[in-house]
C-alpha positions, 0 to 999 in steps of 0.5 A: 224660620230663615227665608230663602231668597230669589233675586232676578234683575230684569230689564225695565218695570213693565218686565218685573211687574210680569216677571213677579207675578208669574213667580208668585203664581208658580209658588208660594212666595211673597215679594219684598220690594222692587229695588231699582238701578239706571247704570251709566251705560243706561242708553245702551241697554235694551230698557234703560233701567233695572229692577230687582225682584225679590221672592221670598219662602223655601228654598223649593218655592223660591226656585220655581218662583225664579224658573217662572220669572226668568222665563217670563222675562227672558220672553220680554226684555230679558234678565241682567242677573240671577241669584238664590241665597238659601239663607242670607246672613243678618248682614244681607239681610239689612241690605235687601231692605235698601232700595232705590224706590224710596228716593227720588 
């Protein structure tokens, strides 16, 4: 069965540690990997790094996870980007294996 995926870039660890939790409460999801990403206009942002959270299931459960986490980080630091792919190609999917967590 193709698994649906939720991507939500949030402001700073702290903020994707909630961000996914509240997610995973809400719907039955599982989490893939954080991903992590300092841009280089890092000084000027509100927590000088980004973190990608991935939900994983149904199309159905990846929204709720996605309302639940936007909402818990919109109520922190806030959230960079949102996207949901209902059924990422063969491709996408070996780039959602990549992150930058397994690198010094």
């Amino acid at each position: 069965m193709e698994e649906a995926v939720g991507i939500l870039e949030v402001y700073g660890l702290a903020c994707a540690f909630l961000a996914a939790d509240a997610g995973c409460k809400a719907a039955s999801v599982r989490l893939e990997p954080f991903d992590k990403n300092k841009p280089a206009n890092a000084d000027a942002l509100p927590v000088p790094l980004l973190v990608t959270v991935k939900f994983r299931g149904s199309v159905a459960d990846v929204e709720a996870a996605m309302a639940a986490g936007e909402a818990m980080a919109e109520s922190l630091t806030g959230v960079v980007q949102k996207h949901i792919i209902a059924r990422p190609t063969e491709d996408t999917e070996k780039m959602l294996k990549l992150n930058a967590f397994d690198r010094n």
